[in-house]
PyMOL Python script that loads the backbone (N, CA, C, O; Angstrom):
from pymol import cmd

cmd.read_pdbstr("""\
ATOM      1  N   UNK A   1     137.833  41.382 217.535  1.00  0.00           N
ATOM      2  CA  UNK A   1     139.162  41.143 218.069  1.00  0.00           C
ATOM      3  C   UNK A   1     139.064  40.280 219.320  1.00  0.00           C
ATOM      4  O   UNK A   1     139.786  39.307 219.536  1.00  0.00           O
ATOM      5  N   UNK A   2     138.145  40.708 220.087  1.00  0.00           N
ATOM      6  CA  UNK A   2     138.020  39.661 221.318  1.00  0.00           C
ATOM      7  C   UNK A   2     137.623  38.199 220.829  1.00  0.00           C
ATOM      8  O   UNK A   2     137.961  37.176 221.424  1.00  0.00           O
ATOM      9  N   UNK A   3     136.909  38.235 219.737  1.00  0.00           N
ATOM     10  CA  UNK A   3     136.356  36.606 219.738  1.00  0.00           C
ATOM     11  C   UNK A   3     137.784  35.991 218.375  1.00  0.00           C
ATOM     12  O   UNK A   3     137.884  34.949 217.728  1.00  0.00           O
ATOM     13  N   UNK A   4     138.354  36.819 218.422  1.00  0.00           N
ATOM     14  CA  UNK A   4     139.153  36.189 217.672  1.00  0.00           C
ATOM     15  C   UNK A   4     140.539  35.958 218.866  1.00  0.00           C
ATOM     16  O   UNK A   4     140.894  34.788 219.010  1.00  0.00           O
ATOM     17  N   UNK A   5     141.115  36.783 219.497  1.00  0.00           N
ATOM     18  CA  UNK A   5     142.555  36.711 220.535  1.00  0.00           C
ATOM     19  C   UNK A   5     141.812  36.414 221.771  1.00  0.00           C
ATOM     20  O   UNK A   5     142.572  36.516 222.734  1.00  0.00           O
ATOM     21  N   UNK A   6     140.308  36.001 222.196  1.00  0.00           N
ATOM     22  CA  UNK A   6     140.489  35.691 223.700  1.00  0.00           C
ATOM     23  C   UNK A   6     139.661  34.930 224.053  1.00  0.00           C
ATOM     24  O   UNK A   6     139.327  34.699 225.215  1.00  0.00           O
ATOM     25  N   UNK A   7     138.950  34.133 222.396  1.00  0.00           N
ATOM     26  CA  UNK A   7     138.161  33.250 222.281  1.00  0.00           C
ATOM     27  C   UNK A   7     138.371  31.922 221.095  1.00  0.00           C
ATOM     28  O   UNK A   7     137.724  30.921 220.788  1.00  0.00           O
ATOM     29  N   UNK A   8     139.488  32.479 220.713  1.00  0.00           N
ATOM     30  CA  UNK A   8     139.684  31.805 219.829  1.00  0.00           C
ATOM     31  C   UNK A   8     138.977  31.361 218.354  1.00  0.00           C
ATOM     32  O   UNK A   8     139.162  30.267 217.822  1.00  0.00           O
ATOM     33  N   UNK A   9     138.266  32.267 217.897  1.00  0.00           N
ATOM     34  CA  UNK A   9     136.923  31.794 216.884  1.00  0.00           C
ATOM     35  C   UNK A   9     137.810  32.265 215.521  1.00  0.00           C
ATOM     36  O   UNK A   9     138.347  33.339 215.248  1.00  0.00           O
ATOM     37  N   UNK A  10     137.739  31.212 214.919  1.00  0.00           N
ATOM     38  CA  UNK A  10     138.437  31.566 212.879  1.00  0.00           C
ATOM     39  C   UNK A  10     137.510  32.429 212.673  1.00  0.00           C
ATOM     40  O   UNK A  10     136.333  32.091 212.542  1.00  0.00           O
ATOM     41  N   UNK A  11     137.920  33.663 212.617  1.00  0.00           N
ATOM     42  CA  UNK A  11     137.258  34.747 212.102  1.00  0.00           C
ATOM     43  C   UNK A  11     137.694  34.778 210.385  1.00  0.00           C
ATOM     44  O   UNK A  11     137.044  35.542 209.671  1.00  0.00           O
ATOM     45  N   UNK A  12     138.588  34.096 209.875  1.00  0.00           N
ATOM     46  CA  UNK A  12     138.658  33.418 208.818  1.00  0.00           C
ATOM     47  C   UNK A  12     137.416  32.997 207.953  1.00  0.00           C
ATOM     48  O   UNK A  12     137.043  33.335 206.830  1.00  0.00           O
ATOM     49  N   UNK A  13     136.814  31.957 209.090  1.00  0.00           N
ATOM     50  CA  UNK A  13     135.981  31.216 208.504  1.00  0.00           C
ATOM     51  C   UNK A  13     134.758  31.795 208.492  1.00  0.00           C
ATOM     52  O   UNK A  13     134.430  31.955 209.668  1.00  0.00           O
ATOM     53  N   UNK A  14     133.630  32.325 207.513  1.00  0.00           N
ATOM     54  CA  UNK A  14     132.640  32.539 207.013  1.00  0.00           C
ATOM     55  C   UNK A  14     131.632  32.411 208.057  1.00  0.00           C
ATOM     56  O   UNK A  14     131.439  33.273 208.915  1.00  0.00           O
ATOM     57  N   UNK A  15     131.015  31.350 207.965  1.00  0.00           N
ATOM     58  CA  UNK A  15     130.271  30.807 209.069  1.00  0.00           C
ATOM     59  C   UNK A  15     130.566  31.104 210.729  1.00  0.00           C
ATOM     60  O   UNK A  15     129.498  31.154 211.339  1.00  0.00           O
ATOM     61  N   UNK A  16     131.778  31.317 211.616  1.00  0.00           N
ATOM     62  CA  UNK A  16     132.362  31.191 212.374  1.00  0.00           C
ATOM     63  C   UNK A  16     132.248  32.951 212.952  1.00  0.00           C
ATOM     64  O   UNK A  16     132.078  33.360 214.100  1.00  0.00           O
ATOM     65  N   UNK A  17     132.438  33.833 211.492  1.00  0.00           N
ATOM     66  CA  UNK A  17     132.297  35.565 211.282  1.00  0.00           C
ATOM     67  C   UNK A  17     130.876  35.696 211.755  1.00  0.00           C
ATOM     68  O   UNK A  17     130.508  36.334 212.741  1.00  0.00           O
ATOM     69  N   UNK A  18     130.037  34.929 210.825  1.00  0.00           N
ATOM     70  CA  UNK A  18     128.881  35.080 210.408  1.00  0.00           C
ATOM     71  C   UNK A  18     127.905  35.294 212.103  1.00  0.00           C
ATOM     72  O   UNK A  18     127.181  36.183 212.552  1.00  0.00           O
ATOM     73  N   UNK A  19     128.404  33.931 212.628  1.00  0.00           N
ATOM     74  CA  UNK A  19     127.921  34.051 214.288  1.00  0.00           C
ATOM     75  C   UNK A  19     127.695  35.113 214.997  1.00  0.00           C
ATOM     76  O   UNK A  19     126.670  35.358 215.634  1.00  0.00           O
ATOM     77  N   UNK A  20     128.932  35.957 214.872  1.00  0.00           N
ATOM     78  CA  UNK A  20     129.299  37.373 215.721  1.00  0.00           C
ATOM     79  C   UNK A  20     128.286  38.516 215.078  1.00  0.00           C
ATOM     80  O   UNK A  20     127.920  39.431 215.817  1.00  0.00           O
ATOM     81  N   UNK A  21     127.857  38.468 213.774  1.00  0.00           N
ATOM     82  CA  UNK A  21     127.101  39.509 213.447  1.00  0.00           C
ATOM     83  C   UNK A  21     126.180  39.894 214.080  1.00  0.00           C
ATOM     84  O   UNK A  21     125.933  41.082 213.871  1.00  0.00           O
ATOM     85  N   UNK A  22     125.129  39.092 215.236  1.00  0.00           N
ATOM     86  CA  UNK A  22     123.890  39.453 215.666  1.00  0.00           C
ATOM     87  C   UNK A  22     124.723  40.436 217.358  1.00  0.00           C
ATOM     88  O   UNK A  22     124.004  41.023 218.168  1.00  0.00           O
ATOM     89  N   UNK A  23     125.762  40.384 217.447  1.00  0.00           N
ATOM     90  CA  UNK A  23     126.178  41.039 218.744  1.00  0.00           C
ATOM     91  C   UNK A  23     126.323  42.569 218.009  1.00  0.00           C
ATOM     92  O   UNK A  23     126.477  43.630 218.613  1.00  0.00           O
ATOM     93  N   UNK A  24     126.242  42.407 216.719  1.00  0.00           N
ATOM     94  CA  UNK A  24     126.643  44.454 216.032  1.00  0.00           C
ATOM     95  C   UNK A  24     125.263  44.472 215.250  1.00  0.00           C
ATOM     96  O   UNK A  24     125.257  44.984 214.130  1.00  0.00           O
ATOM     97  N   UNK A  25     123.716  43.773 215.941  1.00  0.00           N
ATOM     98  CA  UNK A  25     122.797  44.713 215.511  1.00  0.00           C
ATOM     99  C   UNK A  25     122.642  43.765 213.563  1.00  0.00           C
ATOM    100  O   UNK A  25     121.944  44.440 212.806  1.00  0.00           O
ATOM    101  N   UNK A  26     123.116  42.653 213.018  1.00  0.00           N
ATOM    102  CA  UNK A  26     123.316  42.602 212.061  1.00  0.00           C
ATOM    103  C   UNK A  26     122.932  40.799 212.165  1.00  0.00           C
ATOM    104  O   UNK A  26     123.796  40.017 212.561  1.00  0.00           O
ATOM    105  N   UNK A  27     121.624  40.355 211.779  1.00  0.00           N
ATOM    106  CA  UNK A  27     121.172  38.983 211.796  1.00  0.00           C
ATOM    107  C   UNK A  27     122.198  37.948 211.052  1.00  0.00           C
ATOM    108  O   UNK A  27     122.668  38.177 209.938  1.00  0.00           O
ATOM    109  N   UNK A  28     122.469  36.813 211.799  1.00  0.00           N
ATOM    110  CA  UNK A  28     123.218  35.909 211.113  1.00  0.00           C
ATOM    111  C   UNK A  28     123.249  35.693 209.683  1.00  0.00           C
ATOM    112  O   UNK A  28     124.323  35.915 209.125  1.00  0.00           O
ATOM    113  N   UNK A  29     121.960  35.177 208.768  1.00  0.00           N
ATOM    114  CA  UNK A  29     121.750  34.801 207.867  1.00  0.00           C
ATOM    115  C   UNK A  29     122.109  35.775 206.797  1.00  0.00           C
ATOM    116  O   UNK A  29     122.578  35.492 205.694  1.00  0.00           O
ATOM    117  N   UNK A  30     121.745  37.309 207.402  1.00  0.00           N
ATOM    118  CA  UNK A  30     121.992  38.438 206.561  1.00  0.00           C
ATOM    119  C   UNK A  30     123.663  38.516 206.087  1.00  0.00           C
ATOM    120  O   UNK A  30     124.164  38.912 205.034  1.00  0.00           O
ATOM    121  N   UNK A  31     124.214  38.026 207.192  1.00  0.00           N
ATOM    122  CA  UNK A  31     125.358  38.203 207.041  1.00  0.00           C
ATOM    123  C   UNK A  31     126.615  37.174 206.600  1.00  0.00           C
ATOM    124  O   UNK A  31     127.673  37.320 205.988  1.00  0.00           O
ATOM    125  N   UNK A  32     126.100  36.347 207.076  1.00  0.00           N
ATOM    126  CA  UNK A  32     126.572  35.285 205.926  1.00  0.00           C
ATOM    127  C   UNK A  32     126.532  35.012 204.486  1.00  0.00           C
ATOM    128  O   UNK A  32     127.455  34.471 203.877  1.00  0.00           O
ATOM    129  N   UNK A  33     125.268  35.462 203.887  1.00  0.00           N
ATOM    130  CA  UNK A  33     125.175  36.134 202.693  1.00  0.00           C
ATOM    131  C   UNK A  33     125.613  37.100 202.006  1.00  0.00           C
ATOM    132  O   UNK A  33     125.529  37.218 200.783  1.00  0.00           O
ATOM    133  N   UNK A  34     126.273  38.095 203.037  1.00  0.00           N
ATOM    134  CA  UNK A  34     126.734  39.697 202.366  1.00  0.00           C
ATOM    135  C   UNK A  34     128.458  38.538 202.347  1.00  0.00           C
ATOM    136  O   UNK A  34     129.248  38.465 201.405  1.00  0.00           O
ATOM    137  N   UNK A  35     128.558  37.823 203.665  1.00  0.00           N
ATOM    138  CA  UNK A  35     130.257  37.125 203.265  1.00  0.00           C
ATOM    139  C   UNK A  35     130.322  36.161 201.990  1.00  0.00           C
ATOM    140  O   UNK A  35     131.252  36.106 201.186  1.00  0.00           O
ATOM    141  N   UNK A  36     129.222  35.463 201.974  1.00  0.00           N
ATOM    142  CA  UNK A  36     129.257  34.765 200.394  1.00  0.00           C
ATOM    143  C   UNK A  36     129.254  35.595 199.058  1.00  0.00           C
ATOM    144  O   UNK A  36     130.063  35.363 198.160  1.00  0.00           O
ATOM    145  N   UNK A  37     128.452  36.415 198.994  1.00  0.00           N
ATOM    146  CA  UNK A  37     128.464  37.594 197.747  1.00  0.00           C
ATOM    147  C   UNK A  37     129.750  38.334 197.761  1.00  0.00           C
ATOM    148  O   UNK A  37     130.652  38.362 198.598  1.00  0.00           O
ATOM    149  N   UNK A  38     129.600  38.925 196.617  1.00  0.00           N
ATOM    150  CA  UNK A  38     130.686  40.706 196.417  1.00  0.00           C
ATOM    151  C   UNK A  38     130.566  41.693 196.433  1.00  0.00           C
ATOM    152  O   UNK A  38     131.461  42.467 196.092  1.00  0.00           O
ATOM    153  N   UNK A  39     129.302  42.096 196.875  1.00  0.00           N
ATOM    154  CA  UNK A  39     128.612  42.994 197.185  1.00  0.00           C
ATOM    155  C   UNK A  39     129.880  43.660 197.940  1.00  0.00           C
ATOM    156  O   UNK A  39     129.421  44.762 198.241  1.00  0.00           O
ATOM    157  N   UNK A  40     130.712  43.638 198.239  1.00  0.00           N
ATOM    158  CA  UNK A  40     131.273  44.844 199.066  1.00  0.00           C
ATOM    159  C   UNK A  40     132.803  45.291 198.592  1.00  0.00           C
ATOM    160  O   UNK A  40     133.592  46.191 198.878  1.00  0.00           O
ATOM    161  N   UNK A  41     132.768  44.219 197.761  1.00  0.00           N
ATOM    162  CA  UNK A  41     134.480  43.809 197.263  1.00  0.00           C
ATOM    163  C   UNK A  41     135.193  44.889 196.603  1.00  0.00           C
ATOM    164  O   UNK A  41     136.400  45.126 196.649  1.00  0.00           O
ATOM    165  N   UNK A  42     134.014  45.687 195.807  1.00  0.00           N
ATOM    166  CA  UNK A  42     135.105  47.373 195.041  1.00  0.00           C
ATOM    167  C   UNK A  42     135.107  48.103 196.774  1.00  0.00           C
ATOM    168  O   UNK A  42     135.739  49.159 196.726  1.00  0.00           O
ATOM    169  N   UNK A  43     134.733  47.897 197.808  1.00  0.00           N
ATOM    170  CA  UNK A  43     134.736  49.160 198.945  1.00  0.00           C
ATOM    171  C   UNK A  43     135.812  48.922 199.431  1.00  0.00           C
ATOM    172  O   UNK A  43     136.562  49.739 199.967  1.00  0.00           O
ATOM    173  N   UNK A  44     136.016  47.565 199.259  1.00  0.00           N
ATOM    174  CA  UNK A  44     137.305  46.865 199.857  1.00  0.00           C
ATOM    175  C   UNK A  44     138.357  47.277 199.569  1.00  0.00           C
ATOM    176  O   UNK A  44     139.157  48.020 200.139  1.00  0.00           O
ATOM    177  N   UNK A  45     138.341  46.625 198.390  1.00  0.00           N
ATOM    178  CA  UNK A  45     139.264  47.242 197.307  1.00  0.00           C
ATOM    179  C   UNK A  45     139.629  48.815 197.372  1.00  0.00           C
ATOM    180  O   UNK A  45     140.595  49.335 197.931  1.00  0.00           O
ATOM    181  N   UNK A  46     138.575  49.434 196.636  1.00  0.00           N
ATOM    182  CA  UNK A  46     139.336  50.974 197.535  1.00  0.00           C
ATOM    183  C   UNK A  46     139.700  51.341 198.596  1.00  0.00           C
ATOM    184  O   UNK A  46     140.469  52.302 198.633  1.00  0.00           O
ATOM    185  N   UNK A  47     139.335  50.797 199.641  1.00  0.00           N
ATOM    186  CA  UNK A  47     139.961  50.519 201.015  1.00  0.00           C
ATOM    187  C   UNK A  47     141.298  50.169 200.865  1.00  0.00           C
ATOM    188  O   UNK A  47     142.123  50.894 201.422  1.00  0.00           O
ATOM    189  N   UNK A  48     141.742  49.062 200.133  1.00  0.00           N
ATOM    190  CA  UNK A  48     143.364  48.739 200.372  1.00  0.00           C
ATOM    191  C   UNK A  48     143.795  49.440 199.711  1.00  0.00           C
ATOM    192  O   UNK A  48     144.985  49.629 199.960  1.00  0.00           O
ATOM    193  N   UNK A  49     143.193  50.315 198.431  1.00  0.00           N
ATOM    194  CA  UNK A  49     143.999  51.270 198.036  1.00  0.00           C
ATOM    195  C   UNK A  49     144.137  52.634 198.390  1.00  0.00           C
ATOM    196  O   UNK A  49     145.026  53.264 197.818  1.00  0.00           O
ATOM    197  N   UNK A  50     143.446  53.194 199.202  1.00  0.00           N
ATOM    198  CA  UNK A  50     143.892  53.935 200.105  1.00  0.00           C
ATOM    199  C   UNK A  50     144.756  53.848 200.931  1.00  0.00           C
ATOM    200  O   UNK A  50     145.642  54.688 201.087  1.00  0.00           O
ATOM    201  N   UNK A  51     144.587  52.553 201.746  1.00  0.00           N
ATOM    202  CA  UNK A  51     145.614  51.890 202.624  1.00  0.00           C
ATOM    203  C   UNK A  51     147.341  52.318 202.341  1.00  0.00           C
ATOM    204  O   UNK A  51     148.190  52.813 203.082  1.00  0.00           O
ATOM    205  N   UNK A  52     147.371  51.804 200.726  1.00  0.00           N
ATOM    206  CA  UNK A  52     148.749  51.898 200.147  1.00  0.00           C
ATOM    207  C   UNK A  52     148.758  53.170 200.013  1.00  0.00           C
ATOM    208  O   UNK A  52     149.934  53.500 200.161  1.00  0.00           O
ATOM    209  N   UNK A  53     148.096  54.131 199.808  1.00  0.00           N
ATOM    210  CA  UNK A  53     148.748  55.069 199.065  1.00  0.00           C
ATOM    211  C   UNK A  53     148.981  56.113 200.389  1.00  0.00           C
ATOM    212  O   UNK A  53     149.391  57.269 200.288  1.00  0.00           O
ATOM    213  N   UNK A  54     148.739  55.650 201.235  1.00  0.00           N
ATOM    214  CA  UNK A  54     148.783  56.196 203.012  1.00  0.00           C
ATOM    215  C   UNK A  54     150.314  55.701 203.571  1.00  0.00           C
ATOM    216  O   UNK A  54     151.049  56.233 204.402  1.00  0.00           O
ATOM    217  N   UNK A  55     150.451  54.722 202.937  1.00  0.00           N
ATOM    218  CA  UNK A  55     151.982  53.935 203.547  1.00  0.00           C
ATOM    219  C   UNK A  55     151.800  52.643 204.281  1.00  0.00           C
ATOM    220  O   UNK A  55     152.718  51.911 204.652  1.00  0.00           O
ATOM    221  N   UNK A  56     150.348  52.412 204.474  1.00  0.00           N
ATOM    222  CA  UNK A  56     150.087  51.415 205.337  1.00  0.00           C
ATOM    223  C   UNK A  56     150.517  49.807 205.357  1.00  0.00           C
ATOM    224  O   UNK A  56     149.930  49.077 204.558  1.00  0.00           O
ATOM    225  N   UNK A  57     151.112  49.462 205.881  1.00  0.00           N
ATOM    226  CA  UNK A  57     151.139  48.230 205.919  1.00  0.00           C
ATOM    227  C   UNK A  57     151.217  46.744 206.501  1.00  0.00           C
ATOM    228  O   UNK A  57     151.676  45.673 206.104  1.00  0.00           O
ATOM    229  N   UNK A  58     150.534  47.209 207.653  1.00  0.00           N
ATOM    230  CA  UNK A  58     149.880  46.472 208.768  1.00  0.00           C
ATOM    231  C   UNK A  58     148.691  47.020 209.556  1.00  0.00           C
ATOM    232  O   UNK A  58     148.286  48.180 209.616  1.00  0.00           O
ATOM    233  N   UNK A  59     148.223  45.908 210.150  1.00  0.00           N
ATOM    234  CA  UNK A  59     146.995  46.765 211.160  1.00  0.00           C
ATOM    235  C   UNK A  59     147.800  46.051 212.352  1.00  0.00           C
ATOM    236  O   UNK A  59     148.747  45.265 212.385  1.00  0.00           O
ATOM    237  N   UNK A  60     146.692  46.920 213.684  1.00  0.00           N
ATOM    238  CA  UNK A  60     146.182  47.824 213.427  1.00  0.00           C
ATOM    239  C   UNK A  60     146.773  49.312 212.810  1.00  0.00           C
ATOM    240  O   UNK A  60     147.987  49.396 212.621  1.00  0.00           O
ATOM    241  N   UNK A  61     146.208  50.062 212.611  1.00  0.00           N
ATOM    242  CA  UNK A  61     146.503  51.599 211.996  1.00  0.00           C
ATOM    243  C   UNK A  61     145.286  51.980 211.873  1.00  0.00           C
ATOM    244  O   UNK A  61     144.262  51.518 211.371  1.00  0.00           O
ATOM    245  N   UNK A  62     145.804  53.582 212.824  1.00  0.00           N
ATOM    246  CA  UNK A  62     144.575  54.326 212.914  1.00  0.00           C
ATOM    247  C   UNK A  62     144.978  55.734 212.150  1.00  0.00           C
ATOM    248  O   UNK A  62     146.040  56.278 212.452  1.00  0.00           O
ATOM    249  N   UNK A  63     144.266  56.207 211.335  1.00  0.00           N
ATOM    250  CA  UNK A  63     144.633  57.418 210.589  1.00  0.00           C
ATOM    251  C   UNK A  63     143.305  58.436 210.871  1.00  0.00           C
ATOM    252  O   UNK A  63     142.143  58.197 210.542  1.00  0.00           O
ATOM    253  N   UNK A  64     143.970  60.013 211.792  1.00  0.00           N
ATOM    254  CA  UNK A  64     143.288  60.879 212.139  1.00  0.00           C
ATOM    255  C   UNK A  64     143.616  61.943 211.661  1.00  0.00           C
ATOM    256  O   UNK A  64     144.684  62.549 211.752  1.00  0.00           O
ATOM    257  N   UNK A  65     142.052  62.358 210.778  1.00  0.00           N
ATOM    258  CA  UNK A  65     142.143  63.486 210.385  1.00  0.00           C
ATOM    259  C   UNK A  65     142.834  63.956 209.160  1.00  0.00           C
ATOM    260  O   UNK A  65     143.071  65.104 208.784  1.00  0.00           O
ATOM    261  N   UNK A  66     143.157  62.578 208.518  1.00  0.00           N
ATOM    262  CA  UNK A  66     143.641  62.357 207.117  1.00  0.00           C
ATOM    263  C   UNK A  66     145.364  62.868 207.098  1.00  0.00           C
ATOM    264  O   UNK A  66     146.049  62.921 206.077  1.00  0.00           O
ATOM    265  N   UNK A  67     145.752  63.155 208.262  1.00  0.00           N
ATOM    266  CA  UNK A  67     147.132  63.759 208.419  1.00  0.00           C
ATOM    267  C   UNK A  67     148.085  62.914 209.184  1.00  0.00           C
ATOM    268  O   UNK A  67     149.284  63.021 208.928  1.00  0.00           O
ATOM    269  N   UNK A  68     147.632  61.990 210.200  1.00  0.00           N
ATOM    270  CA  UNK A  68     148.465  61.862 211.045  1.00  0.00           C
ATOM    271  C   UNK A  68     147.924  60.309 211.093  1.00  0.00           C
ATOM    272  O   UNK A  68     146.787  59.960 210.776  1.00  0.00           O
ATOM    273  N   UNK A  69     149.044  59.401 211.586  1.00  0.00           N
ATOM    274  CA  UNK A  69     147.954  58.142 212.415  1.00  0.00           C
ATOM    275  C   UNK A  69     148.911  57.112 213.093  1.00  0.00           C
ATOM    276  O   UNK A  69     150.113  57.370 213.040  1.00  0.00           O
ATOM    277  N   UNK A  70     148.554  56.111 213.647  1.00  0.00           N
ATOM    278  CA  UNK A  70     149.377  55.461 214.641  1.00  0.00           C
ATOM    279  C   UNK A  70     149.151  54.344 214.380  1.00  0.00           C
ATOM    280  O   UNK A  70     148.023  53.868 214.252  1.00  0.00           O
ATOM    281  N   UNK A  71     150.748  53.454 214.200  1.00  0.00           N
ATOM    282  CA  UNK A  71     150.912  52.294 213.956  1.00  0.00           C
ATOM    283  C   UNK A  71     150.817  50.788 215.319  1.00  0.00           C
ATOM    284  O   UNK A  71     151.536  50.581 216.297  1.00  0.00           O
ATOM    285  N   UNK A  72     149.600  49.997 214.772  1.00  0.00           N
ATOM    286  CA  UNK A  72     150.404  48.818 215.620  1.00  0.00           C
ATOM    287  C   UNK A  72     149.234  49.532 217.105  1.00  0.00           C
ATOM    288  O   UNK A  72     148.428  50.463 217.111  1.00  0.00           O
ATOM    289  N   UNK A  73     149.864  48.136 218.646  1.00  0.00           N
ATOM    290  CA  UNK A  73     148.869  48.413 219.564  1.00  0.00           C
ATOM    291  C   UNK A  73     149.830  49.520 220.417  1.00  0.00           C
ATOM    292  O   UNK A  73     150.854  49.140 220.985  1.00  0.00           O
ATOM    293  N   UNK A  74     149.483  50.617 220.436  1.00  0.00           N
ATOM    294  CA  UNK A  74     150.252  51.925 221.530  1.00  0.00           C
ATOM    295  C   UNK A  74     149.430  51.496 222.870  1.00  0.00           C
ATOM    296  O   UNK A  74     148.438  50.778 222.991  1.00  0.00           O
ATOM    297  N   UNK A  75     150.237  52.228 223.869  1.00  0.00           N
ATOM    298  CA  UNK A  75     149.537  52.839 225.118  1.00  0.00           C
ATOM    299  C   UNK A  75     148.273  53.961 225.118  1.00  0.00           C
ATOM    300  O   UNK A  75     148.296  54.786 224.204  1.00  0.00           O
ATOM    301  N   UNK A  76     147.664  53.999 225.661  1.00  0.00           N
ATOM    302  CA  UNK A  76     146.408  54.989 225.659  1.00  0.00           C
ATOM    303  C   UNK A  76     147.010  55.923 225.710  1.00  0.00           C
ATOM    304  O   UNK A  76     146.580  56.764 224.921  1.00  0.00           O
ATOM    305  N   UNK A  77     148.018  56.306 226.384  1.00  0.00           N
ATOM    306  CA  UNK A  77     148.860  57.828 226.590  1.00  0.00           C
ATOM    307  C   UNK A  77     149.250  58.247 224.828  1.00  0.00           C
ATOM    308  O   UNK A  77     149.206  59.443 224.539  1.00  0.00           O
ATOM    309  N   UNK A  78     149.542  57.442 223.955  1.00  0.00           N
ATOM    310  CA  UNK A  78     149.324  57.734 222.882  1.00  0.00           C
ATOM    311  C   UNK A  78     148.868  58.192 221.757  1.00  0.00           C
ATOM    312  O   UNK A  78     149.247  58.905 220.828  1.00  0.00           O
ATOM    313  N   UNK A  79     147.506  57.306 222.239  1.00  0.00           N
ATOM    314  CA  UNK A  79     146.109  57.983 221.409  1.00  0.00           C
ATOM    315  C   UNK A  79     145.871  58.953 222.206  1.00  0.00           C
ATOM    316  O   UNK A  79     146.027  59.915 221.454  1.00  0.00           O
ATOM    317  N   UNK A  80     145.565  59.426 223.346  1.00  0.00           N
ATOM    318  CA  UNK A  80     145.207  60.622 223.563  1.00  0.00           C
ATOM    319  C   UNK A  80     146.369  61.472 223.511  1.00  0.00           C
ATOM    320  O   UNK A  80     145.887  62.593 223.676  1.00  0.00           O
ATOM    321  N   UNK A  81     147.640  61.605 223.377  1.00  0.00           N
ATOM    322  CA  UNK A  81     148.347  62.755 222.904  1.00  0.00           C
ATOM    323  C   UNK A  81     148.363  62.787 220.947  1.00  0.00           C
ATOM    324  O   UNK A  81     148.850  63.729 220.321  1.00  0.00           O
ATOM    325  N   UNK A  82     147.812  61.720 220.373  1.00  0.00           N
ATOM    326  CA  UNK A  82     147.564  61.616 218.914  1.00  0.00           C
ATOM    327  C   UNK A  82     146.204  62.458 219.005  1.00  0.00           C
ATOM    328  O   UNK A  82     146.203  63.544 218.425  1.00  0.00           O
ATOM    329  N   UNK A  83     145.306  62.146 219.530  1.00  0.00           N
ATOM    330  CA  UNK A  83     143.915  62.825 219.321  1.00  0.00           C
ATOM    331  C   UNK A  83     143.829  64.091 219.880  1.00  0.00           C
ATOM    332  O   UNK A  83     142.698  64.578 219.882  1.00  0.00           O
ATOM    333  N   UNK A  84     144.720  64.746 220.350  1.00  0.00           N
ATOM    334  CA  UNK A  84     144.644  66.005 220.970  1.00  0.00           C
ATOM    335  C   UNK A  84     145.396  66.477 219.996  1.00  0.00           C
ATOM    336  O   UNK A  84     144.929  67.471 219.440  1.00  0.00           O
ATOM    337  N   UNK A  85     146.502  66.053 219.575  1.00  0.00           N
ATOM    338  CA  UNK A  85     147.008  66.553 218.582  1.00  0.00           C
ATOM    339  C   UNK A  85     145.892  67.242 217.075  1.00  0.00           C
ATOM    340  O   UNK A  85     145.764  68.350 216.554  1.00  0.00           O
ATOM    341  N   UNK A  86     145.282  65.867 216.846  1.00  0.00           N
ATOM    342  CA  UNK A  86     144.951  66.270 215.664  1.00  0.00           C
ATOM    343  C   UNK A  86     143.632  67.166 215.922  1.00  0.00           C
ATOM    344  O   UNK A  86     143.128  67.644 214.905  1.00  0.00           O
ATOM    345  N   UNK A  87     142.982  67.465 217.213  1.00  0.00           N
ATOM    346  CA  UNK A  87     141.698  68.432 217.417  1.00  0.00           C
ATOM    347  C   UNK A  87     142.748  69.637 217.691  1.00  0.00           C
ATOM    348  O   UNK A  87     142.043  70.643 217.773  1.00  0.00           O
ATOM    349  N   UNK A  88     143.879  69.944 217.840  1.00  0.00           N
ATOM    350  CA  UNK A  88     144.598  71.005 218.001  1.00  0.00           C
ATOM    351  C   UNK A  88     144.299  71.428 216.334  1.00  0.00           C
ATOM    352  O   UNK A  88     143.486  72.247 215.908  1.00  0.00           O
ATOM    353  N   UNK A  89     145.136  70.674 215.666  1.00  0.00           N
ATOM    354  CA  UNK A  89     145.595  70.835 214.041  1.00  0.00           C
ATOM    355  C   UNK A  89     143.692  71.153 213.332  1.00  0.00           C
ATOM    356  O   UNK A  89     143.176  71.574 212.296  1.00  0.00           O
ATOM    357  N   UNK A  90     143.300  70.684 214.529  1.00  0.00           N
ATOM    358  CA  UNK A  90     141.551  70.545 213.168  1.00  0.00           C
ATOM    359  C   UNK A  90     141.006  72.507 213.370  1.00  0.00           C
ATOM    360  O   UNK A  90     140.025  72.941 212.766  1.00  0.00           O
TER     361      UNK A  90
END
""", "prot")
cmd.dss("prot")
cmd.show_as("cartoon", "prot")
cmd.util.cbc("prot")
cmd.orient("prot")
C-alpha cells in the first residue's frame, strides 16, 4: 500500500510487484515467476468466493473471527473497539 499511494509504483504491473518482493523476505526472480504462472489462481479464486459469500465488496475489509468485520479505512478507535469486541465474543 505504501509503494503503491505514497510512491507511486503500478503495483498492476508484474515486474514493478515483483521489485517489492525482496522487502517481505521473498527474492525477486522467485516472484515474478509465481506472478507469471497460476500456481495460485484456485486460492484466489476461493478467496473471491468467500469474499462474496461474506457480502464483500470492496477493500479494504477486515473480517474478525468469521463474525464480524469492518468496511473501508476506519479510525483506530474502531479497530480496537472491533477487536475487543470480537476477543469478548471469542
Amino acid at each position: 500500500m505504501h509503494a503503491y499511494f505514497c510512491e507511486g509504483v503500478a503495483v498492476g504491473d508484474r515486474t514493478a510487484l515483483a521489485r517489492l518482493a525482496p522487502k517481505f523476505g521473498i527474492a525477486e526472480n522467485e516472484a515474478l515467476a509465481m506472478l507469471e504462472s497460476d500456481a495460485y489462481s484456485e486460492a484466489v479464486r476461493a478467496d473471491e468466493a468467500r469474499a462474496a459469500a461474506l457480502g464483500i465488496t470492496g477493500v479494504p475489509f477486515f473480517v474478525l473471527n468469521e463474525k464480524s468485520g469492518i468496511s473501508g479505512a476506519q479510525p483506530v478507535e474502531a479497530f480496537a473497539e472491533a477487536l475487543q469486541q470480537a476477543w469478548d465474543d471469542a
